[in-house]
N, C-alpha and C positions, 0 to 999 in steps of 0.2 A: 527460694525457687522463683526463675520467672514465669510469670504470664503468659504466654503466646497473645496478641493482637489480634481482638477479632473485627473483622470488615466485615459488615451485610447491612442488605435493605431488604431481605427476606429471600425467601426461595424461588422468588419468582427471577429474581435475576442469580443464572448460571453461574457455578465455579469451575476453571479447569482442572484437567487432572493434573496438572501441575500449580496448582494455586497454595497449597502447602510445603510445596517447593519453595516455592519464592519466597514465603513469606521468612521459612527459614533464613534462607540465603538474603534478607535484607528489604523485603518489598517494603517500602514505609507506606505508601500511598496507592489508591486504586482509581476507577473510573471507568463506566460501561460502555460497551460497544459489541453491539451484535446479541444484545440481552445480555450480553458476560462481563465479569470483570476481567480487565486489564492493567496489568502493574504499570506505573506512569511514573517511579517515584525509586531508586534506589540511592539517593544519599543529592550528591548534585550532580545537578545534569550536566556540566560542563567538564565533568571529570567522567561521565557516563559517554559523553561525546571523544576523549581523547583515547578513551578504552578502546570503541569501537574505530578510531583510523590507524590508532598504532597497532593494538594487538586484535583482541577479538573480545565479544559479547555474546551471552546466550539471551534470549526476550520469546518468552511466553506470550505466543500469537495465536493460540487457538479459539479467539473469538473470531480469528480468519476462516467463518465458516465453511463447509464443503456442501454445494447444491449436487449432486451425485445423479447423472441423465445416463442409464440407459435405456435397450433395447432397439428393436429392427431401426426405426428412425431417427436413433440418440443425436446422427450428426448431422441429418436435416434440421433438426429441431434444434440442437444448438449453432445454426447456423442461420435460424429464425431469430434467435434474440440479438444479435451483432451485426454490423453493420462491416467488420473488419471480415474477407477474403480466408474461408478456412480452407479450401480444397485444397491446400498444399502441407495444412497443418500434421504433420506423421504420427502414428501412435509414439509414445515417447517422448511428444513436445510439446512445449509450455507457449502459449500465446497473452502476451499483456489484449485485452480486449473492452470494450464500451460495450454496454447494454444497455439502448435505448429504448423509448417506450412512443407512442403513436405522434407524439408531438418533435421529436428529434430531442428530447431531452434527455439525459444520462442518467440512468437510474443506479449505477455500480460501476465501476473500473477493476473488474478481478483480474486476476492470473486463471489461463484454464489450463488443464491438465489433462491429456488425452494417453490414457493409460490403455485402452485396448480400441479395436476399431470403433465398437459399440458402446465405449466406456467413456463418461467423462466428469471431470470434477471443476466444478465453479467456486475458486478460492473467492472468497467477499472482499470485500469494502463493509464498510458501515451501512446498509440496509437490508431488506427483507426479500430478498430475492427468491427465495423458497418458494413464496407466498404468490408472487409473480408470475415465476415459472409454471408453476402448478396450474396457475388459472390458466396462463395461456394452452396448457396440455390440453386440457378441458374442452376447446373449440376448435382447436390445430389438425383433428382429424392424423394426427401421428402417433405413430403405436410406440410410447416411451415410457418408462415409470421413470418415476421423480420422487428422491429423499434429500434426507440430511444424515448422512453412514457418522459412523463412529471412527471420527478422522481429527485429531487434534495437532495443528501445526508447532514445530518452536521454527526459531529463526538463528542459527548462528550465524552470525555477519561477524566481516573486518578482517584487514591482510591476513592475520594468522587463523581463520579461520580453516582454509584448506591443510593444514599441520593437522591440524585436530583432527579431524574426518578421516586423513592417511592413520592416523593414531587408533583409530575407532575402525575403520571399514576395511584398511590396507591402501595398498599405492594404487589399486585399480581405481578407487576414488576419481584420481586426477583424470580418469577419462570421463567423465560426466561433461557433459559440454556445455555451455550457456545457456539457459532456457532450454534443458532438455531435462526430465526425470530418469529411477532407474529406481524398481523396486529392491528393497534388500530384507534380509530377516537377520537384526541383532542382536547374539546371544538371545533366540527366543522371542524379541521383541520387534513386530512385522511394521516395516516403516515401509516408507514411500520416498525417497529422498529428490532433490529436484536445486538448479545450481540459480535460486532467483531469492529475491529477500527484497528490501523496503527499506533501502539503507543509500544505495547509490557505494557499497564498500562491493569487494568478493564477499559470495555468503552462499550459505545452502539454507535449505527449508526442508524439517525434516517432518515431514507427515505421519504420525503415530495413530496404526490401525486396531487400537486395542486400549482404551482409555484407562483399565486398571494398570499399566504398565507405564503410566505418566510418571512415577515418583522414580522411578527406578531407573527410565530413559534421563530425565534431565540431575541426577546424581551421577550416571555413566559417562556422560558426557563433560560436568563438572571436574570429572578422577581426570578423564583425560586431557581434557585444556589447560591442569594446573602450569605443568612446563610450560606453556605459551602464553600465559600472561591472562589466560579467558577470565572475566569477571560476567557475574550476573546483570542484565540493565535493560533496558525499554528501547523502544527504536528512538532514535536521537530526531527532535524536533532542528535542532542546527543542521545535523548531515541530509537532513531530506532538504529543507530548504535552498542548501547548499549546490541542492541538486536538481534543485527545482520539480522536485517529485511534488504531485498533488495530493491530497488530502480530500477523502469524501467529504460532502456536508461544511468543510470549510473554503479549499480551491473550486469546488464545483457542488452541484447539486441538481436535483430532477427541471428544476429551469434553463440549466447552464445545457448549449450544445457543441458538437466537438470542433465545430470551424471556431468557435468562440476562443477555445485551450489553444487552436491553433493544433490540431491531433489530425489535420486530413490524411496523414498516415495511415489513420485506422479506421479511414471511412472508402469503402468502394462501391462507386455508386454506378461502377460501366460494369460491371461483372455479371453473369445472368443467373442471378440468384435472387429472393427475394427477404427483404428483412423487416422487423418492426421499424418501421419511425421513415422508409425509404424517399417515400415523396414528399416529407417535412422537411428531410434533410436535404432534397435535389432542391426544393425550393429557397435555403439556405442558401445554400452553392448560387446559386442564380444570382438571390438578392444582394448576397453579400451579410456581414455582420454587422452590428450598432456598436458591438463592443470586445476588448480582446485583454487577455490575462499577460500579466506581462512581468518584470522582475522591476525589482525596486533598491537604492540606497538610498537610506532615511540617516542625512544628517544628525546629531547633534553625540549628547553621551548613550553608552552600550544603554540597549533595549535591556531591561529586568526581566526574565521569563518569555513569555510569549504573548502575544494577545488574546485575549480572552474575547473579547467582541470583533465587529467589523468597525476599523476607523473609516470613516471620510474623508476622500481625497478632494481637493476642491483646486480650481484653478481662476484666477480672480473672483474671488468669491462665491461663486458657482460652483454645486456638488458634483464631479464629474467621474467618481466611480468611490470605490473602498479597497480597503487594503485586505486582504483574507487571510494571510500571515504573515508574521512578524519575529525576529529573532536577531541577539546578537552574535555572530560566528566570530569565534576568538581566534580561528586561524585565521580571517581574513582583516582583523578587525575592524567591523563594518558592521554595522546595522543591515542588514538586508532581509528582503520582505517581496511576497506575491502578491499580486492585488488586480482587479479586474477593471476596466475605464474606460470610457467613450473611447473609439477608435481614433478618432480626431487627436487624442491624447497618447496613441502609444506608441510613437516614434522614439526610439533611443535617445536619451539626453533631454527630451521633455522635464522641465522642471515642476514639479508640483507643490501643494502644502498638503502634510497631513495630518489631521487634527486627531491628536490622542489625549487621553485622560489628563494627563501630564503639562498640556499646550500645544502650540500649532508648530511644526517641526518642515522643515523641506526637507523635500525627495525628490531624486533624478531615474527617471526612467532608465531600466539595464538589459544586456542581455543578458539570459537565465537558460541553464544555468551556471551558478555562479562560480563553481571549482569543477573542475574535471568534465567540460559541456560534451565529449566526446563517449564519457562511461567505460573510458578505457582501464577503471579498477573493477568495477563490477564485471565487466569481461573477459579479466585477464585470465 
């Protein structure tokens, strides 16, 4: 008889409803985020990385918390924490968003979800935005309640993902448009469905409104990927990199602000609305920035895994910024890496050293990101 593998640090940190899923289907390894754990670990990652470009992946993301805003002023008051133009946002549509805090610094990079005029759902990053929101309620003078609903994400990513979903939902599937959602009820089981994921592949995000029906949702969708190749697996540190998608708490963090990322996309500061962080960040705009996030190829033999710390970039001997990730992509084969450096420094082709555990390595400044900078698979 075997064992089943047990993982825990106690009950203070979260399981999903899928967390006995995976372990079935092969999780070897975990790691928290958002108080939960999250599978990090299904065999190797580089065979975890080709699942997800050629066929498809399923990845247990429900420590992707949901902040849940309504009421009469749900979309004033979600339009208090952003700095990014919602009035054109439709119910039905998905907005990538920054949520700053009084100094123009980023306290989260969710997906938001505008399910009804008054409704809305704040998909997380790695922090406590709950806790945030709520205070800000508290002096805001807007009439909103603010939870955390019973809302657990998965992630199916990668080409063959849309096969699966027509397998699962029917051909009406294929209208779901890019960053837009569409409620459904599956066999019984009430989701949220939505066409965006953390992959830089095609993918959906299926939002599960009913936590006791996690074991059952990610076996359904298992029966029906088998034809297409879907395997179990984590979001791919190589495909994000690749794509130069950021990473909370490692690309950026409540210091970091969005002219820094180079994100003025998602900053409007002529609009006549008002937001947290507005005169921090017009005084940004002014000044200008110290420092900018940029893409990196790191010389020598394939990176092992990823970095666990921040290396130091130095340029004649002078510390001139850090690297914030690090990864070897076996399609490109290249060491390539994100990392943040005096502006002075981040001109394309800039050559740097970078000092990792290992010894001093040189890097050349790139543009990022590094396969497909257009997102012409996530869109298609």
């Amino acid at each position: 008889m075997t064992t089943q593998k047990e993982f825990g640090f106690g009950t203070q940190i979260r399981k999903s409803p899928y967390f006995d899923a995976t372990v079935r289907w092969g999780a070897k390894d975990f790691s928290v985020y958002n108080h939960m754990y999250i599978p990090r670990d299904f065999g190797n990652p580089v065979e975890n990385f080709w699942n997800l470009v050629n066929h498809a992946i399923l990845c247990d993301v429900a420590v992707e918390r949901q902040v849940e805003i309504t009421g009469p002023d749900a979309a004033k008051f979600v339009q208090l924490l952003t700095p990014r133009d919602l009035s054109k946002c439709a119910v039905g549509q998905c907005k990538y968003v920054l949520l700053t805090n009084a100094e123009g610094g980023i306290l989260n990079d969710p997906i938001l979800l505008r399910l009804a005029e008054n409704h809305f759902w704040i998909s997380l990053a790695d922090s406590d935005v709950l806790f945030w929101a709520q205070g800000v309620a508290v002096n805001s003078g807007l009439d909103v309640t603010i939870c955390e609903p019973d809302v657990s994400p998965l992630q199916l990513q990668g080409p063959k993902s849309g096969e699966v979903m027509q397998a699962l939902f029917g051909d009406s599937i294929t209208d779901l448009k890019y960053y837009w959602l569409q409620e459904y009820d599956l066999d019984g089981i009430p989701l949220i469905v939505s066409r965006t994921g953390w992959s830089s592949e095609l993918g959906y995000e299926l939002y599960l409104r009913d936590n006791s029906k996690g074991d059952e949702l990610w076996e359904k969708i298992m029966t029906a990927g088998q034809p297409f190749g879907l395997q179990p697996g984590h979001t791919s540190s190589i495909r994000r990199i690749e794509g130069g998608m950021l990473s909370y708490h490692a690309d950026m963090d409540i210091k970091t602000n969005p002219y820094e990322l180079g994100m003025d996309r998602l900053i409007d500061l002529n609009a006549d609305f008002h937001f947290i962080g507005k005169p921090a960040l017009q005084k940004v705009r002014q000044d200008g920035v110290s420092r900018r996030h940029v893409g990196l190829i790191i010389d020598g033999p394939a990176i092992t895994g990823s970095n666990t710390r921040y290396w130091p970039l130095e340029s004649e001997g002078q510390q001139i910024g850090k690297v914030t990730s690090a990864i070897f992509s076996p399609r490109l084969e290249k060491n390539i890496a994100l990392a943040m450096v005096d502006t002075e420094f981040a001109p394309t082709g800039t050559v740097l050293k970078v000092k990792t555990p290992n010894g001093d390595i040189t890097a050349t400044v790139a543009e990022k990101p590094f396969f497909d900078p257009k997102k012409q698979l996530a869109a298609s």
